[in-house]
C-alpha positions in Angstrom: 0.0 0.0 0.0 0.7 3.8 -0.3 1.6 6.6 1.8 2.4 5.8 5.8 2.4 1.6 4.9 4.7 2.6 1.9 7.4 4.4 3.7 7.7 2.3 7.5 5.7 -0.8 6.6 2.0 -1.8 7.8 2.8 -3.4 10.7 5.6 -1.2 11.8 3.1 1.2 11.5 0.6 -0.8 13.1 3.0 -1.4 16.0 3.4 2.0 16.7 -0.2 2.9 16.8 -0.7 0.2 19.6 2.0 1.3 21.5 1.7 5.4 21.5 -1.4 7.2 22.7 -1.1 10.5 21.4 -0.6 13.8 22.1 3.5 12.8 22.7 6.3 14.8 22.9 8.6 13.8 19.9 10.6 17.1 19.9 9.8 19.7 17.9 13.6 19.1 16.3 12.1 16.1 15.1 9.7 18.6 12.5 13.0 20.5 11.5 14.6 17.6 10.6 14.3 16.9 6.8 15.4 13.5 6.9 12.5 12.1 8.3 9.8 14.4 6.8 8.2 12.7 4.1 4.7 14.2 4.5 4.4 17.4 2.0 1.4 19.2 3.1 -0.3 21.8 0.9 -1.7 24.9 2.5 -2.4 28.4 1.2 -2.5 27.9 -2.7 0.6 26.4 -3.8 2.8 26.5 0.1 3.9 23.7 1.0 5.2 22.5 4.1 7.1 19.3 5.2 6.0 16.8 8.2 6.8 13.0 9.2 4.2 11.1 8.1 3.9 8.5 10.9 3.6 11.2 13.7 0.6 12.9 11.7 -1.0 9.7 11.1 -0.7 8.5 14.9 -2.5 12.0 15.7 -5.6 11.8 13.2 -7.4 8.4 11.7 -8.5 10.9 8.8 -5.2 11.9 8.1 -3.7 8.2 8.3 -6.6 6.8 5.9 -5.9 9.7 3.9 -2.0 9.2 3.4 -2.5 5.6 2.6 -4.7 6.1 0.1 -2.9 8.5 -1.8 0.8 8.1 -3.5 3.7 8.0 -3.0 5.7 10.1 -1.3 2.5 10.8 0.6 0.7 14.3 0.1 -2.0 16.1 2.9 -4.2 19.1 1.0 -4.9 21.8 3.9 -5.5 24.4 1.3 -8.2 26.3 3.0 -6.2 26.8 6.1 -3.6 29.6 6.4 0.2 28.7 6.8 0.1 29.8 10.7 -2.8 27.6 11.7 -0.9 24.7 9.9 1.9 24.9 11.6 0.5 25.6 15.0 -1.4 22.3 14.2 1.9 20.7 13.5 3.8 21.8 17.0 0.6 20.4 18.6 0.9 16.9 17.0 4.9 17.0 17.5 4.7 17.7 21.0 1.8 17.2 24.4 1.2 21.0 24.9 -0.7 22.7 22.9 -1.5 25.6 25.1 1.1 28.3 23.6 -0.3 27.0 20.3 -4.1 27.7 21.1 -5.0 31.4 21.1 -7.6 33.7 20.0 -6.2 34.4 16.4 -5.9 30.8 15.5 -8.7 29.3 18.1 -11.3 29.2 15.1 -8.6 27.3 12.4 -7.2 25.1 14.8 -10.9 23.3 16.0 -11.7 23.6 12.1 -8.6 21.4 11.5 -8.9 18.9 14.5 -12.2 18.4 13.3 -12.0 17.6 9.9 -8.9 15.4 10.7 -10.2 13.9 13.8 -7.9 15.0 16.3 -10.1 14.2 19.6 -7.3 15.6 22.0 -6.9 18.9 20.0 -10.7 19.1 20.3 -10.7 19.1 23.5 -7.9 21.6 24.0 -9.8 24.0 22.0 -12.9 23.5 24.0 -11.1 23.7 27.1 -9.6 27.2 25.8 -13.4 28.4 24.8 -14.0 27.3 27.8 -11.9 29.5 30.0 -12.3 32.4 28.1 -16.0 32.1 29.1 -15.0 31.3 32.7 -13.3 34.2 32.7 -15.9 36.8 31.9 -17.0 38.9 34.8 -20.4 41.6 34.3 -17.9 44.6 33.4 -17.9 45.6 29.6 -14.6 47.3 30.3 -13.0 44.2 31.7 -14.9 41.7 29.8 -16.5 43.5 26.5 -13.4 41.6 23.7 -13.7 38.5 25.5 -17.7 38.3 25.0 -17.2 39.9 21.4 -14.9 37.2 20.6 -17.2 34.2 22.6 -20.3 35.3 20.5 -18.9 35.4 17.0 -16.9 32.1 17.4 -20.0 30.8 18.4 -22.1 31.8 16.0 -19.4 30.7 13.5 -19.5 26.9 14.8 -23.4 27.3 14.3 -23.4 28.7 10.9 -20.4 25.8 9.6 -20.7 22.8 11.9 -24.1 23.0 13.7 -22.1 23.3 16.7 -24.1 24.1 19.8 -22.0 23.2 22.8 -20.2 26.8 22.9 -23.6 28.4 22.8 -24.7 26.6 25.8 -21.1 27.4 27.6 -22.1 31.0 26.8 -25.6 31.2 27.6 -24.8 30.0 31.2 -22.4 32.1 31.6 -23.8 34.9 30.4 -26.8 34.4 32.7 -24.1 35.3 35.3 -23.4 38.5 33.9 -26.2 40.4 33.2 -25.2 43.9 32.3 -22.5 42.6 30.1 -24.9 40.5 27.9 -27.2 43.3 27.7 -24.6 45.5 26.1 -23.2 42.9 24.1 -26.4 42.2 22.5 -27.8 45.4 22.2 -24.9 47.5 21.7 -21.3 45.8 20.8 -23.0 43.1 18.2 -26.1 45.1 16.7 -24.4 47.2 13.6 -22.3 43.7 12.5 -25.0 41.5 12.9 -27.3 43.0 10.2 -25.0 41.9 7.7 -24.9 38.2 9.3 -27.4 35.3 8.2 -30.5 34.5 10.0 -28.2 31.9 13.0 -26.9 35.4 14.3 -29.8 36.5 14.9 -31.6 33.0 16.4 -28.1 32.6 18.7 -28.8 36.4 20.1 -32.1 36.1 21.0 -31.6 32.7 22.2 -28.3 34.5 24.8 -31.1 36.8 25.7 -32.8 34.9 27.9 -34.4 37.1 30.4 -33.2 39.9 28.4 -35.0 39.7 25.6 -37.4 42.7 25.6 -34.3 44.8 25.5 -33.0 43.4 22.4 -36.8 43.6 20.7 -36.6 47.3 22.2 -33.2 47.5 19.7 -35.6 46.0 16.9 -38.1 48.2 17.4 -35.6 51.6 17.0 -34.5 50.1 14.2 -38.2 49.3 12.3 -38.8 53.1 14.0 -35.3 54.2 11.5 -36.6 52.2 8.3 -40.1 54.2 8.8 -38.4 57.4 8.9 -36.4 56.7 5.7 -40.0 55.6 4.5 -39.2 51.7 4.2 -41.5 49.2 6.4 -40.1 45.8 5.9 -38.2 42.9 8.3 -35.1 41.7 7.2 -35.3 38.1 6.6 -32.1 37.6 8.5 -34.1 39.3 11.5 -36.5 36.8 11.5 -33.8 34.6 13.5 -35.0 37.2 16.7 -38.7 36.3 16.7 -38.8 32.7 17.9 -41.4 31.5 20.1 -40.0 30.6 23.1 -38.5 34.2 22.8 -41.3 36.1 22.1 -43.3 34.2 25.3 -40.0 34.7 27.4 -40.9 38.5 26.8 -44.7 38.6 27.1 -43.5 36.8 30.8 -40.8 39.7 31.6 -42.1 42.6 29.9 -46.0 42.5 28.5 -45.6 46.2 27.3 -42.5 45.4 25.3 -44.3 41.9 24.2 -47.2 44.3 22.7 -45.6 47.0 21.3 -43.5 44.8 18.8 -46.1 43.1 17.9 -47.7 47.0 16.9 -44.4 47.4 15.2 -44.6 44.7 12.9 -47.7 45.0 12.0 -47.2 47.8 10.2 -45.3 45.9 8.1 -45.9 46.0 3.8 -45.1 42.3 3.1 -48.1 39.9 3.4 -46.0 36.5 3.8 -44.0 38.6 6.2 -47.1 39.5 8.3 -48.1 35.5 7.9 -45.2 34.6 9.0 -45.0 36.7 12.2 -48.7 36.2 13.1 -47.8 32.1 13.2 -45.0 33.5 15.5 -47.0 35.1 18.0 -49.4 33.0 18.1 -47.3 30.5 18.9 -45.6 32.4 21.8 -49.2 33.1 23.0 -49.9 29.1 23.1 -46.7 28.3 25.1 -47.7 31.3 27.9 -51.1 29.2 28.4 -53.2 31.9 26.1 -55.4 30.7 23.1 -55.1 34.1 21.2 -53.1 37.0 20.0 -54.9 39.6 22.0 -54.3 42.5 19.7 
């Protein structure tokens, strides 16, 4: 066979799977030593970069399957991922620490890649990094303000590309903590960038909310007020993500006034299938407070 089988022999390489359990600590010289890299990986258009092929193999099933499948001397394409994030992946797999490695520049690249390769112990390192980020978060926007910024858009990312929703349920509990910081992040630090952002944006911030939601509607409502100034009365479909029913009772429960002005907001609205759409949507938050109506 091809690739890792080609080069140190199936059982050889067989051998060493049983007797290693990865992450180890070959030595980083071990990556600067040409001799034994015969893994060319490709990563940023035509880049290349050089790697032992046994080591990345032992580290990631995908990778191993993928080596002996291909020819000879083995190739790995990693095309989408920039040069840094490839090589911070390779210190990880050359050595058992991967914390200098992990950081928030390369956090997003470096789960991408031990997912698609399989990595389960890079994985974890990156979830264990989310995870104290989050932990670190305090209810002071000057303290805490980048760090929640950063939480919310790598969540939303792992929403949008991998229907990911364990970092969303790290950050709504913590967030639930912090109150005055998630009000600000949602209402304030997000709200210009998220317009541009599809419909998950929008479901993730109203689903952070929580207890908070009639603020963030309030911020929907200034905006609808904006668009009727300009003399445009329309909801963005991407702003559809804020009006889910368990939302929409959560803020009939905290703040009934809220709960029926936005629904007098909307219904101003110039797009039938739009005002179809919300009218299922209210309804629907009316049925899961206990009511049989919309009462307007």
């Amino acid at each position: 066979s091809s690739g890792i089988n080609a080069e140190y022999g199936d059982s050889n390489a067989q051998a060493c799977s049983k007797q290693l359990s990865v992450p180890v600590n070959f030595g980083l010289d071990l990556l600067s030593a040409d001799a034994f890299n015969d893994l060319t990986l490709i990563v940023g258009g035509e880049l290349t970069l050089k790697a032992n092929s046994a080591i990345i193999a032992l580290n990631s099933p995908v990778a191993r399957r993928l080596i002996d499948e291909g020819g000879v001397p083995p190739m790995l394409e990693l095309s989408e991922f920039s040069e840094d994030a490839v090589r911070a992946f390779l210190t990880c797999c050359y050595t058992d620490d991967s914390t200098e490695q992990l950081t928030r520049k390369r956090f997003r690249e470096l789960n991408k890649i031990a997912t698609a390769l399989e990595v389960p112990w890079l994985r974890h390192a990156c979830l264990e990094f989310y995870e104290a980020v989050c932990s670190d978060l305090k209810d002071d926007i000057d303290h805490s303000g980048d760090d929640a910024l950063f939480l919310f858009w790598e969540t939303g990312y792992f929403l949008v590309e991998a229907k990911d929703k364990k970092f969303m349920s790290l950050l709504k509990g913590r967030l639930r903590r912090c109150r005055n910081l998630r009000k600000v992040l949602l209402t304030d630090l997000i709200w210009e960038k998220l317009k541009a952002c599809s419909k998950i944006y929008f479901e993730l911030c109203a689903t952070l909310a929580g207890s908070d939601i009639p603020a963030v509607y309030k911020k929907l409502m200034d905006t609808l007020m904006e668009r009727k100034k300009d003399g445009q009365v329309f909801l963005a479909r991407n702003e559809r993500g804020l009006l889910i029913p368990s939302c929409l009772a959560t803020c009939k429960t905290e703040d009934k006034e809220v709960f029926e002005n936005l629904w007098d907001s909307l219904s101003d609205l110039d797009d039938p299938s739009s005002l179809q759409w919300l009218w299922k949507s209210f309804l629907s938050a009316e049925k899961l407070c206990g009511g049989r109506y919309i009462m307007f």
